[in-house]
Backbone as numpy.savetxt, mean C-alpha at the origin, in Angstrom:
# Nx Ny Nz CAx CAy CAz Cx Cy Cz
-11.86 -4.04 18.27 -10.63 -3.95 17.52 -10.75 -4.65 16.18
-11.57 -5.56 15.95 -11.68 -6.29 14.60 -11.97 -5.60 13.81
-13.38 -4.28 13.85 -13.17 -3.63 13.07 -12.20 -3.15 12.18
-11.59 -2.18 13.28 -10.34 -1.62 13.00 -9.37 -2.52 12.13
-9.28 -3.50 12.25 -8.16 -4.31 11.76 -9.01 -4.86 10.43
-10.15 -5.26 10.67 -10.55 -5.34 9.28 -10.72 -4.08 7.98
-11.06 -2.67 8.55 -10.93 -1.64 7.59 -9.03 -1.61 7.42
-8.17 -1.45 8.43 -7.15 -2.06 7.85 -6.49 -2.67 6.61
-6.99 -4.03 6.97 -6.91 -5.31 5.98 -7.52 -4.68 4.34
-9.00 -4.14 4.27 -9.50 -4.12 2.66 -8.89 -2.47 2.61
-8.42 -1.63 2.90 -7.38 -0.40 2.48 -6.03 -1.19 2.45
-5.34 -1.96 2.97 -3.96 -1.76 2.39 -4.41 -3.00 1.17
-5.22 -4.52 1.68 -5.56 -5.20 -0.14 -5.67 -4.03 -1.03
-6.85 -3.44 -1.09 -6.99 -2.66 -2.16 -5.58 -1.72 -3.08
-4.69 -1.15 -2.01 -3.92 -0.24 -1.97 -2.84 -1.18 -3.03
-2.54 -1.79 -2.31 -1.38 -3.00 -2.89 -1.61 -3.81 -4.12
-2.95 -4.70 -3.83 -3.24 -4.75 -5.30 -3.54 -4.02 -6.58
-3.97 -2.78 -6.40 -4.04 -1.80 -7.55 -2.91 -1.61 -7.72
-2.08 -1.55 -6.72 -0.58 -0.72 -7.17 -0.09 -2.02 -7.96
-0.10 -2.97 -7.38 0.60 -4.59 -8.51 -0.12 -4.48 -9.62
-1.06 -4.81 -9.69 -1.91 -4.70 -11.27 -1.44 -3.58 -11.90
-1.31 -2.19 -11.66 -1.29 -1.34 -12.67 -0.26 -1.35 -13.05
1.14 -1.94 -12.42 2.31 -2.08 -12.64 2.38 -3.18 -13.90
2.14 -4.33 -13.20 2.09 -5.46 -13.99 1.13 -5.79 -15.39
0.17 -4.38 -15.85 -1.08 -4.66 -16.04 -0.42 -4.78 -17.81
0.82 -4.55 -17.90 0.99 -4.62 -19.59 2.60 -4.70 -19.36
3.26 -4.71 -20.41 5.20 -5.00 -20.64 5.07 -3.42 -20.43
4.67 -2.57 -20.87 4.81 -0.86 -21.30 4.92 -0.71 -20.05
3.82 -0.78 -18.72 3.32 0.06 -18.00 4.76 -0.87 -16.79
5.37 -1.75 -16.92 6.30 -3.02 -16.24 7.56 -1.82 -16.42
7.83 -1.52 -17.34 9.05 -0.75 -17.98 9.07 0.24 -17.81
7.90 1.01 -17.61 8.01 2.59 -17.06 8.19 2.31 -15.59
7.61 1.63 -14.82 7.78 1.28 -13.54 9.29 0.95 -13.39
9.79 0.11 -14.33 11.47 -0.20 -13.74 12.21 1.00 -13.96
12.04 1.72 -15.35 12.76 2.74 -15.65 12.36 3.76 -14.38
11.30 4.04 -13.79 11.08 5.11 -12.57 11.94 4.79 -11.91
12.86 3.64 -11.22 13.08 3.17 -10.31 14.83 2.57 -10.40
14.96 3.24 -11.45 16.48 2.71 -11.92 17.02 4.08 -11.36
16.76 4.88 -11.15 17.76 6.13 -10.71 18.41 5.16 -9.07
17.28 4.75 -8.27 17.65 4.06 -6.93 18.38 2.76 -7.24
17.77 1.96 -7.88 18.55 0.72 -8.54 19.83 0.48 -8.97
19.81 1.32 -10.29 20.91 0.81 -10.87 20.44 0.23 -12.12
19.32 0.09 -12.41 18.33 -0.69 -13.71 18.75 -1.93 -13.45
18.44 -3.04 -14.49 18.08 -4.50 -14.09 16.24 -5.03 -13.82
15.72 -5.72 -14.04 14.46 -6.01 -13.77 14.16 -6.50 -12.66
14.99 -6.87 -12.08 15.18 -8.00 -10.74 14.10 -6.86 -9.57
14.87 -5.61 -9.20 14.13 -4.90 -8.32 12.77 -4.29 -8.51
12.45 -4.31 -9.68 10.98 -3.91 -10.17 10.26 -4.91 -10.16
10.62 -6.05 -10.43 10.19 -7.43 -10.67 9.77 -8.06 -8.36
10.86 -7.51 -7.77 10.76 -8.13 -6.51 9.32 -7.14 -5.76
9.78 -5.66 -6.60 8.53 -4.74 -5.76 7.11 -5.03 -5.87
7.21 -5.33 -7.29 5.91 -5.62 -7.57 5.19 -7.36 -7.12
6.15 -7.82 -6.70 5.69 -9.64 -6.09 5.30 -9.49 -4.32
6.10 -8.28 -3.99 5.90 -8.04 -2.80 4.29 -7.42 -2.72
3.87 -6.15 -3.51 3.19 -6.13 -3.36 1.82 -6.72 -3.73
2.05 -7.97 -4.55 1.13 -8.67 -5.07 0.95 -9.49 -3.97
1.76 -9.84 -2.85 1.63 -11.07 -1.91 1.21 -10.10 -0.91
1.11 -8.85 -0.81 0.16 -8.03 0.66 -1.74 -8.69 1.04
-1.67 -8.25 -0.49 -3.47 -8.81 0.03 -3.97 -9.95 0.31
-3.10 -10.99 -0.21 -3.32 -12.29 0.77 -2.72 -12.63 1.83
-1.96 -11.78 2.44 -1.46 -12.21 3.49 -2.47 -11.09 4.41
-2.68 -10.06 4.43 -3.17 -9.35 5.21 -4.54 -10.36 5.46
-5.01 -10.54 4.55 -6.44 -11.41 4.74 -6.18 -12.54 5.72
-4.86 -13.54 4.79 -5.09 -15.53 5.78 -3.79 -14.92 6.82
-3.00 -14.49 7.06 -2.22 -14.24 8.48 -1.68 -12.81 8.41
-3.08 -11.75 8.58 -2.48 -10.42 9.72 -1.38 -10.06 9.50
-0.78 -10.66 10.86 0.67 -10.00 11.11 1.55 -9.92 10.43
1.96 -11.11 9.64 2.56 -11.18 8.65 2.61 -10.24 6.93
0.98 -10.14 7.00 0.28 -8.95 6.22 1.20 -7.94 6.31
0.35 -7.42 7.58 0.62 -5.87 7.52 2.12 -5.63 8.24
3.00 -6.64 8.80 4.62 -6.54 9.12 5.12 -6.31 7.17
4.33 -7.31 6.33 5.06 -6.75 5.00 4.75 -5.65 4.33
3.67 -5.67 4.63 3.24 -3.88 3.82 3.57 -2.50 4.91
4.37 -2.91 5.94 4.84 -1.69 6.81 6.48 -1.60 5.99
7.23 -3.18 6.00 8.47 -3.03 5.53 8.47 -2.51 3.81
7.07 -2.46 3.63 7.48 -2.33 2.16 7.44 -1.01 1.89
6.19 -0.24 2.29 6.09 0.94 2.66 7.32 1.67 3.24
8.15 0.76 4.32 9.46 2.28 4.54 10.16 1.81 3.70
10.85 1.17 2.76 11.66 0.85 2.11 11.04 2.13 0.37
9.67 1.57 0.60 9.44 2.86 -0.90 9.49 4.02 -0.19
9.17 4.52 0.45 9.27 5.73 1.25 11.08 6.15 1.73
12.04 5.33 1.61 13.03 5.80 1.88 13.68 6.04 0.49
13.23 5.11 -0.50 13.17 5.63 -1.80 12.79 7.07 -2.16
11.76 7.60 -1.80 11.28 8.84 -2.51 12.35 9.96 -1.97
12.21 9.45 -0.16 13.62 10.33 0.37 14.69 10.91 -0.29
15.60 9.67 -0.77 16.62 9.28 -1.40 16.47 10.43 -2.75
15.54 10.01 -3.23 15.01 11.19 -4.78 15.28 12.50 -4.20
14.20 12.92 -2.97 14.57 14.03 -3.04 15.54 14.40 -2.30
16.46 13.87 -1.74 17.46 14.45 -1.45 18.46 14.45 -2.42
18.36 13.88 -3.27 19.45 13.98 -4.64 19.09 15.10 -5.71
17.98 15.37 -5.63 17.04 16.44 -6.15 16.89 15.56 -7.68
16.53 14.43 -7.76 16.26 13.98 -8.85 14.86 14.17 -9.30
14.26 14.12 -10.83 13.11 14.53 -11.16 12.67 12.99 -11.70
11.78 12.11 -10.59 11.36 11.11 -10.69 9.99 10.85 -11.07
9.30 10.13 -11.69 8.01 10.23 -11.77 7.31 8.94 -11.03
6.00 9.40 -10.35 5.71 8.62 -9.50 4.94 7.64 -10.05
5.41 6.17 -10.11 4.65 5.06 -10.79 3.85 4.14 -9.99
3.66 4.84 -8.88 3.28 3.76 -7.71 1.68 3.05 -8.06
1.35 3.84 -9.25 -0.22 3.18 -9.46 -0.41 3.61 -11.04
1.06 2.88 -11.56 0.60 2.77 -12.96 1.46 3.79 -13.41
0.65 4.85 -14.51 1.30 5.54 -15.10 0.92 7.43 -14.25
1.51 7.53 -13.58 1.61 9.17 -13.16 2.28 9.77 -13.54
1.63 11.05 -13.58 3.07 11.72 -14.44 3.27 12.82 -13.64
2.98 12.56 -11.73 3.69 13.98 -11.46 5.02 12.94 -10.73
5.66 14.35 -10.39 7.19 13.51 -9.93 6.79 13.31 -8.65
7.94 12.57 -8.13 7.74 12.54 -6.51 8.17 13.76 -5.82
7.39 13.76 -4.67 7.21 14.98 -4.03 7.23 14.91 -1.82
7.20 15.98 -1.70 7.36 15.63 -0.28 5.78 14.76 0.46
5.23 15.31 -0.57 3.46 14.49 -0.56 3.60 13.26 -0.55
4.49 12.91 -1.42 4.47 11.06 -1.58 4.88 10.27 -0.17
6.15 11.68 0.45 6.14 10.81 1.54 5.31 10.88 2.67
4.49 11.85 2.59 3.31 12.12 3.88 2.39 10.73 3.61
1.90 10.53 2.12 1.15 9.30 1.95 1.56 8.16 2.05
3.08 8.20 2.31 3.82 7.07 2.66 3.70 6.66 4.07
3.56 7.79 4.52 3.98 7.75 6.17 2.36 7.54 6.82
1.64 7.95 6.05 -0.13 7.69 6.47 -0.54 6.32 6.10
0.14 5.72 4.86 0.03 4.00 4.77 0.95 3.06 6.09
2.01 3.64 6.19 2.57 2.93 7.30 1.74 2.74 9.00
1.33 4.18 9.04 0.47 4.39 10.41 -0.78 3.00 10.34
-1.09 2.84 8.84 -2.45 1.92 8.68 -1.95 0.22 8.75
-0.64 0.35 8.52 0.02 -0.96 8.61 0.02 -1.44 10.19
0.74 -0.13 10.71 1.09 -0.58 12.52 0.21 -0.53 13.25
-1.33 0.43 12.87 -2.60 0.24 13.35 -3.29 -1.35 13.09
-3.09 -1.75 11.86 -3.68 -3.14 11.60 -3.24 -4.03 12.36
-1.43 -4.11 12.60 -1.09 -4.91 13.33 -0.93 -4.97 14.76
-0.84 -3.88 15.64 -1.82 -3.56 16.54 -3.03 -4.44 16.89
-3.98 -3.94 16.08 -5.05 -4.63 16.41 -5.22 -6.04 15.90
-4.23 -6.96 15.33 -4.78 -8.20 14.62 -3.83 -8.52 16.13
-3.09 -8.28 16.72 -2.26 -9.21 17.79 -2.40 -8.64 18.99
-3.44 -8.06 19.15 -3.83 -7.56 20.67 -5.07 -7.98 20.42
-5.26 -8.12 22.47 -6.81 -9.39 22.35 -7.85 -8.97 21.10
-8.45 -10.10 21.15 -9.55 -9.47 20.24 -9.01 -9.62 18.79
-7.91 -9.57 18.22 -7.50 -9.57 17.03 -7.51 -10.73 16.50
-6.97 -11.44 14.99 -7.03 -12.31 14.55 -5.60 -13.68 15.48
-5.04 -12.38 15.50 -3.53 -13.13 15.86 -2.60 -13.85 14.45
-1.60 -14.33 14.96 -0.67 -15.23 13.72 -1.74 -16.25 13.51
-2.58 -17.11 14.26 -2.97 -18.30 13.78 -4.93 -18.17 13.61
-5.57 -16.67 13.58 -6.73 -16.74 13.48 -6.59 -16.21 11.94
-7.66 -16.26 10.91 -8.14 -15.76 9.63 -7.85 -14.55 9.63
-7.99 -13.86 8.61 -8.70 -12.13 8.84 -9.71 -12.22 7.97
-10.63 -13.21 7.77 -11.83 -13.06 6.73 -13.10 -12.65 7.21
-13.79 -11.79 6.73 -15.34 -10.81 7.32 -16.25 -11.98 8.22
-16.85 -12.58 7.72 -17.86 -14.24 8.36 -16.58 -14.84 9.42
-15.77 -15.77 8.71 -14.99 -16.42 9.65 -14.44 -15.58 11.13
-14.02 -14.31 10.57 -13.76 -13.67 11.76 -14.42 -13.97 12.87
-15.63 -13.37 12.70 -16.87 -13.51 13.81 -17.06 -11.94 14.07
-16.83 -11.48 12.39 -17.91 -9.88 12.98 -18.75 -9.60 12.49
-19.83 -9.11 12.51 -20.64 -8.91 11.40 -22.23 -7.36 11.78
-22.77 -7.29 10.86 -23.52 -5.74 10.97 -22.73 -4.81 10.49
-23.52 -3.51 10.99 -23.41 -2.46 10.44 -21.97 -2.34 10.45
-20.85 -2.51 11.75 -19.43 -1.95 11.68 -18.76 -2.61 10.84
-19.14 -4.06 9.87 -18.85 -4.52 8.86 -19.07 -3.08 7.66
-20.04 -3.23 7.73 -20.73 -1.80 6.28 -19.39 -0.96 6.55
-19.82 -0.12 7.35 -18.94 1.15 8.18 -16.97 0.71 8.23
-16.43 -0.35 8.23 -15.62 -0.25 8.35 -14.94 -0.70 6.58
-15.71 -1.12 5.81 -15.86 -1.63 4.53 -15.21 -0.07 3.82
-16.73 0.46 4.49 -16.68 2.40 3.24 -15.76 2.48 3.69
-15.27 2.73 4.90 -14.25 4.06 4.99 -13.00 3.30 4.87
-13.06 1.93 4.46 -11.71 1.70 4.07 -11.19 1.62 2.24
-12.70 1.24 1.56 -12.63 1.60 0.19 -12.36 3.18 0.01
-13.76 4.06 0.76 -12.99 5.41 0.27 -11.37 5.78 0.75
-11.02 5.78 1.44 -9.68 5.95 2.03 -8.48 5.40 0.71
-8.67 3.80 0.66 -7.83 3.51 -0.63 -7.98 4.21 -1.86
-9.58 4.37 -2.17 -9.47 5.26 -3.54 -8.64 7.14 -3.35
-8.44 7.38 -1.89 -8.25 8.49 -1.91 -6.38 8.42 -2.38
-6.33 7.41 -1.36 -4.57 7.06 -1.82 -4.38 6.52 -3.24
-5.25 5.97 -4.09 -4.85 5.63 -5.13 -4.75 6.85 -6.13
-5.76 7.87 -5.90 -5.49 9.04 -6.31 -4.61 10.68 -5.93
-4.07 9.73 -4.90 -3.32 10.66 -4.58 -3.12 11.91 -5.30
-2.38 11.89 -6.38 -2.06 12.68 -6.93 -2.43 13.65 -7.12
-4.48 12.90 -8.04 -4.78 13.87 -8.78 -5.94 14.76 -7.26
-5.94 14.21 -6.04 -6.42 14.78 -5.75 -5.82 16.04 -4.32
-4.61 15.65 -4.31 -3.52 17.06 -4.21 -3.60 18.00 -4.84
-3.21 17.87 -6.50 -3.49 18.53 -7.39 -4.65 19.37 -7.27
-5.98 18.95 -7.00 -7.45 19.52 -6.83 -6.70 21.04 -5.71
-6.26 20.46 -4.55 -6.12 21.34 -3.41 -4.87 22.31 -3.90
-4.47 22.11 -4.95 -2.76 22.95 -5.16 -2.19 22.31 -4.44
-1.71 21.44 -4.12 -0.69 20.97 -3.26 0.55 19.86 -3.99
């Protein structure tokens, strides 16, 4: 199960921190992100300002306490995901800023990738609090854990490729027409 919970852990870090950085990565790219997000809001900086702290605090928590990790990147995940809902059931034409600057709108896709990050949240936590896992009071760090070899390698790739696939979401829907 450590595996598992460790490919976990470096897909939603990765996921979360790209999405904070590209947000945060300039005032421009801060402001298109709040302005995306003022149709649900109401505008104000406060809620663009809280999304993006939330997801800046995923990758260290998923790493030094698990549960706590991936319990916040599950709540954060349905909360943006009930967001996109919300869009499209209003039939609003939103653009998706979840990794910076995109320029397709949100779509029923956003919430399938919403709902495939959540599955990776309740899988992580799953496995960090069932035997074998880190638990509330063990690490989630690669050495300290106590795993190591090839299912280190193996659970590494397929959790980098996986994040780069979600970080590109978009453009690689787009590839398929979708």
């Amino acid at each position: 199960m450590r595996h598992v919970e460790l490919a976990c852990q470096i897909l939603l870090a990765v996921v979360f921190g790209w999405s904070a950085v590209s947000k945060l990565a300039s005032r421009e790219a801060f402001r298109r992100f709040g302005r995306s997000i003022e149709p649900l809001t109401g505008g104000g900086t406060w809620p663009a300002a809280a999304l993006c702290a939330a997801e800046a605090l995923v990758p260290p928590l998923v790493v030094v306490a698990p549960p706590v990790g991936f319990g916040l990147a599950a709540g954060l995940v349905a909360v943006l995901t009930a967001g996109v809902a919300v869009v499209l059931r209003r039939g609003l034409a939103v653009r998706c800023r979840c990794f910076g600057g995109g320029e397709a709108d949100l779509g029923t896709r956003h919430v399938v990738r919403n709902l495939a990050l959540l599955g990776v949240a309740a899988l992580g936590l799953a496995a960090a609090v069932l035997p074998g896992g880190a638990g509330i009071d063990g690490p989630g760090v690669l050495l300290a854990a106590g795993i190591e070899g090839p299912g280190v390698l193996l659970a590494a790739g397929v959790a980098l490729l996986a994040a780069a696939l979600v970080i590109r979401f978009d453009d690689v829907a787009d590839l398929f027409g979708q």
